[in-house]
LOMAR-910134 format. One record per residue (C-alpha): y, z, x. Coordinates in pm, whole numbers, m for minus. Layout:
R       py       pz       px
R        Y        Z        X
...
% end
This chain:
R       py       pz       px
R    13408     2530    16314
R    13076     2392    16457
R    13130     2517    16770
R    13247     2911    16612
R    12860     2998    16442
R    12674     2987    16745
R    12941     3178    16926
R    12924     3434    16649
R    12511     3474    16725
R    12546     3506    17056
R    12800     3790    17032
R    12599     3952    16747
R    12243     3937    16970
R    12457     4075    17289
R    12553     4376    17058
R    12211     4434    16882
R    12076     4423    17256
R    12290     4683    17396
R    12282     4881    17054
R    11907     4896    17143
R    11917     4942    17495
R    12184     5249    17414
R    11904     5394    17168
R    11629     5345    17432
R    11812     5563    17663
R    11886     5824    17399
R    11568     5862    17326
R    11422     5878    17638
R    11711     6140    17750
R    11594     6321    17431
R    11236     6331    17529
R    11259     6466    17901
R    11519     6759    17785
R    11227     6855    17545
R    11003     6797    17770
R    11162     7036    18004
R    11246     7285    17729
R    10859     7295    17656
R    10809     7390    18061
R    11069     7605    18080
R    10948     7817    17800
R    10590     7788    17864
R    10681     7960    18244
R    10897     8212    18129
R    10677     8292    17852
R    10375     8317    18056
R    10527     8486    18332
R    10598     8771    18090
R    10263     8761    17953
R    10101     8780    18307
R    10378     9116    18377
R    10264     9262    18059
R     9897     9232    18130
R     9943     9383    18473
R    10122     9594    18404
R     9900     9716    18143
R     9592     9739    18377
R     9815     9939    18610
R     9861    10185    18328
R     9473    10231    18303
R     9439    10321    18645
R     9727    10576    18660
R     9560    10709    18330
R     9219    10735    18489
R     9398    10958    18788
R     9463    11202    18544
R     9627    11455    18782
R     9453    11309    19095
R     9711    11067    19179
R     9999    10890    19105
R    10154    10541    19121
R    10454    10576    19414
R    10592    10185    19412
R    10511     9840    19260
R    10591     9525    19319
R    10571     9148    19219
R    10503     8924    19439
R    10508     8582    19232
R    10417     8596    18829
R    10051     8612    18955
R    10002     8882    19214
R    10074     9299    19114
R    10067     9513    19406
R    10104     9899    19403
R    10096    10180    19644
R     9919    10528    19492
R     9907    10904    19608
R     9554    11088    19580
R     9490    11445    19621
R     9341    11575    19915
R     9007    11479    20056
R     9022    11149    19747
R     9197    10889    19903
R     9461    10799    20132
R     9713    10521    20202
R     9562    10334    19856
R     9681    10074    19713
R     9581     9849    19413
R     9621     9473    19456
R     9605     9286    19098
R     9570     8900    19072
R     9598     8696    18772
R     9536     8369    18667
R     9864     8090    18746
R     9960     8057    18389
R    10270     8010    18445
R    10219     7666    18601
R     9985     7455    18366
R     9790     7217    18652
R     9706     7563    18890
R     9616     7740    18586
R     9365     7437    18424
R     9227     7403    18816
R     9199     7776    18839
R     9011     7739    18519
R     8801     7434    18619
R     8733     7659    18931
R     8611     7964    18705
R     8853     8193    18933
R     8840     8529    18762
R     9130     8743    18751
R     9043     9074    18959
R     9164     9400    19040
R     9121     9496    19416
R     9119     9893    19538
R     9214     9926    19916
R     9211    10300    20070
R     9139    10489    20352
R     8876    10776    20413
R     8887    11105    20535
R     8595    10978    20780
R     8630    10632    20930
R     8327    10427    20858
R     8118    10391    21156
R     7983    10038    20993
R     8093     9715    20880
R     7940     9650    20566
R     8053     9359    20307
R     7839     9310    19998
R     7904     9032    19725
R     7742     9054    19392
R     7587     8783    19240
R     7430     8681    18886
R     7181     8447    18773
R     7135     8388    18420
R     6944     8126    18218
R     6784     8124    17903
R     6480     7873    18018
R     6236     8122    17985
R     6277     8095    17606
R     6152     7730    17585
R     5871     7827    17878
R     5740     8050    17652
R     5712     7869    17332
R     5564     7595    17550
R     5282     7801    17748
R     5198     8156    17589
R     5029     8230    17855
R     5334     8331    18096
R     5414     8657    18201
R     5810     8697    18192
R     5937     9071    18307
R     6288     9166    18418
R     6343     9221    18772
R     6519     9496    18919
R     6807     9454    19167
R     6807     9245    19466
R     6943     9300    19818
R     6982     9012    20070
R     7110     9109    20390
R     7234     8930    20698
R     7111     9228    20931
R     6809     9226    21141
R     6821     9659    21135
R     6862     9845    20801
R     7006    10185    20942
R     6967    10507    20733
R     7410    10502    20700
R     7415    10216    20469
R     7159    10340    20215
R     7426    10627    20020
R     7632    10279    19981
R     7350    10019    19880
R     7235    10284    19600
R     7537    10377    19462
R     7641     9977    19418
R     7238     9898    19247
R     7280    10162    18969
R     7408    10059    18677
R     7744    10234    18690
R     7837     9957    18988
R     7740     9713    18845
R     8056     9590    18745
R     8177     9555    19064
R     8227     9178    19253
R     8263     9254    19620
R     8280     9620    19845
R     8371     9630    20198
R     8352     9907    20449
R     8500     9869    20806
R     8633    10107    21123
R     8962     9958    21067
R     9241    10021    20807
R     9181     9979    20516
R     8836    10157    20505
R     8731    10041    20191
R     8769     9716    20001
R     8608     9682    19627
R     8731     9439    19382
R     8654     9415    19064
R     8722     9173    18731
R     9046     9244    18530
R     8860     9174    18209
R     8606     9521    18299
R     8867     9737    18290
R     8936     9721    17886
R     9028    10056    17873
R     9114    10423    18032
R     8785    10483    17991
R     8638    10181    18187
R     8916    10279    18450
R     8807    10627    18499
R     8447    10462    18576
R     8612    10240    18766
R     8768    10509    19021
R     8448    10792    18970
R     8250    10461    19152
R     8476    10470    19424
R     8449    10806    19509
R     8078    10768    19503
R     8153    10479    19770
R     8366    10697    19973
R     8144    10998    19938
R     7840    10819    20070
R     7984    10626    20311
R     8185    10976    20469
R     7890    11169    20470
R     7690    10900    20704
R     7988    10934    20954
R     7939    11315    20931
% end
């Protein structure tokens, strides 16, 4: 009998040990299949949020056409990148295309870094021209805001704040009379949503991109695509 107790709280700790060690695992099985529940929802649910949104935008833009053009094909590539080929009327475009990229919602860490980054999601319009641009021409808008001058003038009254007009810094040592259609069509206020233009000899002829989040609307479409053809017009008529 002395020797049967001890026996008896060994086999009972051996038991309560694996009872545990059984529950650990159970747990921890429990927590990784949520845990990959929770990622496999948050991609599928984000991928169709990132379709919808696209898809959306591309709606706008066939919208704006009117009966200018149509949308031919699209295509996914990834849940983040739209791309669709468009017919134009005569003498509008040709061999367009509109390129849409989102933000990587789908995946959490690209989406927080794309976030960190302040990557914007953007809407790109590729085309050729009836005239081949004899130039290569890439602008980038920038913005500088601040709201300094507010405490600069409650500090010194005697300050003179006004509101500058636009800006142009250029790389080239010769301003030729071809780029100025171009360079006044982006400072006016109807361009000035856009974030970068190019014009080059090569196909595609013109490049402009501009963010997802301006084009709200049909309406902001159509001003969208009336730009454009300002683009094209002034950049065709100083290859004429």
């Amino acid at each position: 009998m002395e020797n049967t107790l001890p026996l008896a709280d060994n086999v009972s700790s051996d038991v309560l040990f694996r009872i545990r060690g059984v529950v650990g695992r159970t747990l921890l099985i429990d927590a990784v299949s949520a845990a990959a529940l929770l990622g496999l929802w948050w991609y599928f649910y984000f991928v169709r949020y990132n379709r919808r949104k696209g898809a959306l935008a591309l709606r706008w833009v066939e919208a704006a056409c009117s009966n200018k053009g149509r949308i031919l094909e699209a295509h996914w590539f990834g849940a983040c990148c739209l791309q669709a080929h468009l017919d134009f009327a005569a003498h509008w475009f040709e061999n367009a295309q509109v390129i849409i990229r989102l933000r990587p919602r789908p995946i959490p860490l690209k989406w927080l870094f794309s976030l960190w980054r302040k990557q914007k999601e953007t809407l790109t319009f590729e085309a050729d021209l009836d005239y081949a641009p004899g130039f290569h021409l890439e602008v980038f808008r920038h913005r500088w805001l601040t709201h300094r001058h507010t405490h600069v003038a409650r500090g010194l009254r005697d300050w003179a704040i006004s509101r500058p007009r636009p800006v142009v810094l250029t790389t080239r040592t010769h301003w030729s009379h071809e780029l100025t259609p171009v360079v006044n069509t982006l400072m006016t206020s109807r361009g000035h949503n856009l974030v970068s233009v190019r014009f080059r000899p090569d196909s595609p002829h013109l490049a402009a991109s501009v963010p997802l989040e301006a084009l709200s609307d049909e309406q902001a479409a159509a001003g969208f695509l009336s730009v454009l053809r300002d683009l094209a017009a002034g950049a065709s008529t100083s290859r004429q």
